[in-house]
C-alpha positions in Angstrom: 145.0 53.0 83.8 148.4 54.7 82.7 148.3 58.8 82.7 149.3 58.3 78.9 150.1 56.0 76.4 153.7 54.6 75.8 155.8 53.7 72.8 158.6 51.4 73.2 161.5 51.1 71.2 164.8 49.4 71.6 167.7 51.6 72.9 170.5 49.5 72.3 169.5 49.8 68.2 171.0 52.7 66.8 168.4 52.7 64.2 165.3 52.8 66.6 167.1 55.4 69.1 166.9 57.8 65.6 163.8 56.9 64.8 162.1 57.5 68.2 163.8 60.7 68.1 162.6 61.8 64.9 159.0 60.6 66.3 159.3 62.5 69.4 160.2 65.6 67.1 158.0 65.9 64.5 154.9 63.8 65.3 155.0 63.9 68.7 152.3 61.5 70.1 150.5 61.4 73.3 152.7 59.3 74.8 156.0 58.9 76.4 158.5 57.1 74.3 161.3 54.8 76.2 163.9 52.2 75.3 162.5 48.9 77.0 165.3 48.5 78.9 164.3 51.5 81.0 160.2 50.5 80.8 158.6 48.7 83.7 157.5 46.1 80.9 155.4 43.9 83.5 153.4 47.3 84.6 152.9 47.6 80.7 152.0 44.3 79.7 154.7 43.5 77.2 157.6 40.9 77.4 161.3 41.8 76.8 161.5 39.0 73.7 158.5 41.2 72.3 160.5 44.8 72.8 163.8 43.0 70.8 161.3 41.8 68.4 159.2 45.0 67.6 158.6 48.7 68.6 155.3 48.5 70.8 152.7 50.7 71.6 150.3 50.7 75.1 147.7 52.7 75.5 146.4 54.4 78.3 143.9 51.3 78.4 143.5 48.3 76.0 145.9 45.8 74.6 149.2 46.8 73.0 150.1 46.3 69.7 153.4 45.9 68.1 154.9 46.4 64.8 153.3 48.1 62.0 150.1 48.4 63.7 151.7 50.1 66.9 153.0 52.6 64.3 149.4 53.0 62.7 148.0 52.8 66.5 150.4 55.9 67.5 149.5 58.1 64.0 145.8 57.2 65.1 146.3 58.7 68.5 148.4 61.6 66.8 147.2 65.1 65.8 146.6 66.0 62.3 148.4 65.3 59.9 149.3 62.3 61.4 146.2 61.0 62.4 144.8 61.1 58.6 148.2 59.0 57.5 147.0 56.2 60.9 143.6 56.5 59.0 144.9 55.7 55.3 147.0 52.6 57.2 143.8 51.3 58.6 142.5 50.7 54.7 142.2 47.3 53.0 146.1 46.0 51.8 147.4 48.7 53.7 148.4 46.8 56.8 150.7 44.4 55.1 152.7 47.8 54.2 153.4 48.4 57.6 154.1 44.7 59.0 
């Protein structure tokens, strides 16, 4: 088991290097957040097409997930207020918003 969760993001997308930045800053998860190409993706159980493909969230333990659901995965794992906008993601229809 990891000592905390990770997000991963793509660091050679200038979009996704803001955006982890603004998640680091304002909700700040549990978790560190790193580009893949600095992540020990086999340690973390993700492959490098799935990185390019979609941010990605491991937890400590458990399967990642990737996507919209790694987003409502890392609001869930959140304080508050985030936690309560992970919650309202996790409703019925919601999840296609994300994805």
């Amino acid at each position: 088991m990891r000592a905390k969760a990770t997000v991963i993001f793509d660091g050679d997308c200038g979009f996704c290097t803001w955006c982890a930045g603004k998640l680091e800053r304002w909700v700040k998860p549990p978790a560190l957040i790193i580009p893949w190409q600095h992540a020990d993706l086999d340690q973390l159980g993700v492959s490098q097409i799935q990185c390019e493909m979609a941010l990605q969230w491991v937890p400590r333990d458990g399967a990642p997930a990737a996507g919209g659901r790694a987003i409502t995965a890392l609001l869930l794992a959140s304080s508050p207020p985030w936690r309560a906008i992970g919650a309202l993601l996790c409703l019925p229809g919601m999840a296609q918003l994300t994805d």
